[in-house]
N, C-alpha and C positions, 0 to 999 in steps of 0.2 A: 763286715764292719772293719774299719781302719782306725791306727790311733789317731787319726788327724782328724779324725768328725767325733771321739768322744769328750767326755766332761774331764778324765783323766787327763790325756791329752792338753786340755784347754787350762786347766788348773797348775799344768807344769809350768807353761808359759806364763803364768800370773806371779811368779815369785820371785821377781825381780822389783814389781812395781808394790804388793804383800812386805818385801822390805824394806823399801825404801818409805814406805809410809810409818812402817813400827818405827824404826829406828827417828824417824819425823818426827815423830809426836808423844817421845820419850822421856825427853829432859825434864817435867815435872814430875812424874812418877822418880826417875831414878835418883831426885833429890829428896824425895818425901821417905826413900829407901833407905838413902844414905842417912839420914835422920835418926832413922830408927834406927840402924846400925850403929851408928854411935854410940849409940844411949843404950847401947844393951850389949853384958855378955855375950859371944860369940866365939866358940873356941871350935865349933864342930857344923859341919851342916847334912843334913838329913833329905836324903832326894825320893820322891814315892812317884810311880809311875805304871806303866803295863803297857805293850805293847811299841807302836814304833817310839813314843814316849818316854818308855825305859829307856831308847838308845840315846835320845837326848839326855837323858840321866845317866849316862855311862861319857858323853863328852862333860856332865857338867863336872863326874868324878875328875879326870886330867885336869880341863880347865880350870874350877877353882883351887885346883890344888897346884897349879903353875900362878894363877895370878893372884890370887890371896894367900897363898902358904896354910890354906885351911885342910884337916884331914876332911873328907867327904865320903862319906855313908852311902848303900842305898838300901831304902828300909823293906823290909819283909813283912809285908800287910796282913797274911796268912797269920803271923803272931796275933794279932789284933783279932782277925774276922773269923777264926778258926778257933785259936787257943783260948781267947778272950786277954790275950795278955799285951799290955800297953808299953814299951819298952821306955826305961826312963831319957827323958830329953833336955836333960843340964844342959845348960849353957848352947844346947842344938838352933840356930836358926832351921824350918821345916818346908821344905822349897816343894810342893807336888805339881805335877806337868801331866794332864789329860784336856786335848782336844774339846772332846763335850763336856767334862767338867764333872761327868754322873756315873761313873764307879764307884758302886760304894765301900768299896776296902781301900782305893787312892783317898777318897772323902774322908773316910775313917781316921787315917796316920794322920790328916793334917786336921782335923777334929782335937785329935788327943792334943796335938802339938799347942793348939790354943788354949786348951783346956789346962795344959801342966804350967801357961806364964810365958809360951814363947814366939817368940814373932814367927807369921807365917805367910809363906806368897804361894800364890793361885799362877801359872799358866796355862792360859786356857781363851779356846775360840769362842767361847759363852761364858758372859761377864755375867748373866743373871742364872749362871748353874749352880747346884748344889756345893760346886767347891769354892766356888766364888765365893761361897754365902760364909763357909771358914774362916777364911783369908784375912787377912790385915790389908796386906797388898796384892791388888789385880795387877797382874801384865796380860791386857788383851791384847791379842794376837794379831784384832781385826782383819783375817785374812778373807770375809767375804764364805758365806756358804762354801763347806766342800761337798759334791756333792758323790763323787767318785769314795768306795770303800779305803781301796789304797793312799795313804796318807800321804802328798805330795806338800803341798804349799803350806800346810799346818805342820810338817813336819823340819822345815828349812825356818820358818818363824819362828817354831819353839826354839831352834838350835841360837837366832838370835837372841830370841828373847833371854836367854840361856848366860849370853855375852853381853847383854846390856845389865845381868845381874850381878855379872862380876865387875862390872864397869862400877857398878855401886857399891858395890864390896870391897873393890880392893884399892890400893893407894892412889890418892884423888892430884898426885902429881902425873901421874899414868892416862887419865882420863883424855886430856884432851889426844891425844896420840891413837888412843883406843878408838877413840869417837870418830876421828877421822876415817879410818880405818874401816870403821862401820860405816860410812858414807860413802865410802865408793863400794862398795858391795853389789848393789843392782847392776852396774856398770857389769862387772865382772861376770856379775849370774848371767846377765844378757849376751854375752861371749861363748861363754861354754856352751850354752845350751844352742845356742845357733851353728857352733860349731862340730858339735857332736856329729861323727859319722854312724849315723845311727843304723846304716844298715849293714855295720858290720854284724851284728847281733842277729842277722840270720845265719850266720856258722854255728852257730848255738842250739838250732832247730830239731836237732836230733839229741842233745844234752839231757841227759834226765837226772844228772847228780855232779854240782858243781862247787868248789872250793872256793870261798871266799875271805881273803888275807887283809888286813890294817891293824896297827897297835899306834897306841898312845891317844893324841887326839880324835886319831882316825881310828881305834878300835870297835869305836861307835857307828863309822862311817860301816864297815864291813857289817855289823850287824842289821842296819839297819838295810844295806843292799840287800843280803842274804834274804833278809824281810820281804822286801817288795820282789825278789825275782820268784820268790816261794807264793807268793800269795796270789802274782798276779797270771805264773806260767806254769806250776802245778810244778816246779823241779824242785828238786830235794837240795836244797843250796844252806851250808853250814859254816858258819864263821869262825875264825879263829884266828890267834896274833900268831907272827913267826914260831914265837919262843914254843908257845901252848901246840901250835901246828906238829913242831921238831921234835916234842917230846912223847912219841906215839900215835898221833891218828895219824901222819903222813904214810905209815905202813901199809893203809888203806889207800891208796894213793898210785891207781893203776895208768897203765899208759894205754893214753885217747880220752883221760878223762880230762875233765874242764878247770880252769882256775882263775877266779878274778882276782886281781893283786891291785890294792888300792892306796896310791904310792905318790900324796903329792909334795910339796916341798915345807918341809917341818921334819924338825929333827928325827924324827921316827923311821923316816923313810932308809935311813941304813941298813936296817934289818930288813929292807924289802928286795935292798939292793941284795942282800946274804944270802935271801930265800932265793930267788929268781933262777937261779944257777941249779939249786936242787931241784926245785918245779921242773926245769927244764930235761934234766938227767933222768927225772922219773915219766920220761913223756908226756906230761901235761899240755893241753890246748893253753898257751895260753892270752886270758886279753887283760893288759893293764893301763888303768886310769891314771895316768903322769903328766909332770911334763918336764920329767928328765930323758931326755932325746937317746941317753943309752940303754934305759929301759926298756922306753917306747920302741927301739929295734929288734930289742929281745924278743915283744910281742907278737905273736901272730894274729890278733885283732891289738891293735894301740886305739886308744881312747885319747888323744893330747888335751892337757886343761891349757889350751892357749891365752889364760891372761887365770893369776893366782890372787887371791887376796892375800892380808897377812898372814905368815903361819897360824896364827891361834884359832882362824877363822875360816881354813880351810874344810874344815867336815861341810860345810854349808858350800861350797863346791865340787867338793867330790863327787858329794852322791848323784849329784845331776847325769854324771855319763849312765850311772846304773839306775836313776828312773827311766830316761830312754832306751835305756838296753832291754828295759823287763818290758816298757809299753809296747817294745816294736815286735821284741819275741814273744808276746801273748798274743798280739796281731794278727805274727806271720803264722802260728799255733791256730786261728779264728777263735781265740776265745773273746769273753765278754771283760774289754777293760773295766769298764765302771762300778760289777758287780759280778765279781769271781764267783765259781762255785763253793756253797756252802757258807759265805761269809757274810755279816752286815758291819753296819757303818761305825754303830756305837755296841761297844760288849761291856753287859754290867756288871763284872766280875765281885766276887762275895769273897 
């Protein structure tokens, strides 16, 4: 089997045209948003999630808090579904992002969140799911069946749908410039991904425990990579930012081992610039996702993002080089893209 004849494969390529259609068909939702917003306290927002989902919840932490000045939570559903305890949600807008929509501890937190008085939004590829049914506000995803376990095209949506929230969140002098910005994004998606040298990712073949670096925006971006090369290629791939890298697991950190550095143009990328140099001292392979050309020399596999969006909207290009790195190395591996061992599509976590 080849990544070019499965649904994984076919579903990566879909997320160019997947955004360009959300972002399309936007602008009455994100006014019915800003509506609500208005008319309601808002001092704090509340992000519930699980899985590649969470990472989305981990860009929405940065981004709301670069483009609204809001503090941003992510909530602990284990309180609820475990302890039985409902944590209070003053003044909290209750934002939960799942795919299916049918966990019931993501369902839960945005449950309570309606139940205490507070506005709440659903992202989700099924508008007629159980979370949907909480929700005040739907953001459908509309990305079309996924039908691959690994979350490609539903998971570059959410990161939109993500930035079309802040669009409505935060100052509506900002919007048109933002919105723009969101528009060319397919353009862009369609760049990298045609460009990707994907067969670097067979130096990788022999890789069985691989380091994977982003902070800020992109701290999300590295998680979510470490995600899909763990799920789809059985390596043991760990995420971490510079700072959290520096301070102790790097000890761990032998030469010939691997390191993905995911470093595109937004401010964060300094500290990658800072790491690169010790990665390299400590003999690491390494391959980074840039397209700072000094970087990219540093690299012994470079990944070049030959055409960027705006900074804020960068995670939503990044990860592209490392869904085709993990499709190609679970390939050149023969394993089953569509349907890893041991895993399914939806988990209903309690």
């Amino acid at each position: 089997m080849t990544d070019a004849t499965t649904h994984l494969r076919t579903e990566i390529g879909q997320q160019a045209e997947v955004i360009g259609r959300l972002v399309e068909a936007s602008g009455p939702l994100r006014e019915r948003m800003r509506a609500t917003f208005a008319a309601t306290d808002i001092d704090h927002v509340m992000l519930v999630a699980r899985g590649s989902s969470d990472n989305v919840a981990r860009y929405g932490q940065y981004l709301l808090g670069i483009t609204c000045r809001l503090p941003v939570s992510l909530a602990t559903p284990s309180l609820q579904s475990i302890y039985g305890v409902a944590p209070r949600l003053d003044r909290s807008l209750v934002v939960a992002i799942s795919q299916s929509g049918r966990s019931p501890d993501v369902v839960g937190v945005l449950a309570s969140g309606r139940e205490q008085g507070r506005p709440t939004i659903a992202i989700t590829n099924e508008p007629a799911s159980p979370l949907a049914a909480v929700a005040d506000h739907v953001i459908d995803l509309a990305a079309g069946e996924e039908r691959a376990v690994a979350a490609t095209k539903t998971y570059t949506s959410s990161l939109v749908a993500m930035a079309l929230l802040a669009v409505a969140l935060g100052d509506p002098a900002e919007a048109p410039k933002r919105l723009r910005d969101l528009a060319e994004l397919p353009e862009v998606v369609e760049a990298v991904l045609a460009a990707t040298p994907v067969e670097l990712a067979d130096r990788l073949v022999d890789t069985r425990h691989l380091l994977v670096t982003g902070r800020g925006l992109n701290y999300a971006t590295a998680f979510e990579a470490a995600l899909k090369i763990r799920e789809l290629t059985g390596t043991v791939a760990e995420a971490f930012s510079p700072p959290d890298l520096l301070h102790g697991p790097i000890a761990a950190l032998e030469a010939g081992a691997a390191a993905l550095v995911i470093a595109p143009t937004e401010p964060s990328v300094a500290s990658q610039r800072e790491l690169v140099p010790v990665l390299r001292e400590r003999g690491a392979l390494l391959a980074i996702i840039s397209a700072d050309q000094d970087l990219l020399q540093a690299a012994a596999l470079p990944f070049p993002l030959v055409r960027e969006p705006a900074p804020w909207l960068t995670p939503v290009t990044s990860i592209l080089p490392a869904q085709l790195l993990a499709a190609r190395l679970a390939s050149v591996r023969g394993m089953d893209l569509d349907r890893p061992t041991g895993l399914t599509k939806v988990t209903e976590t309690r």
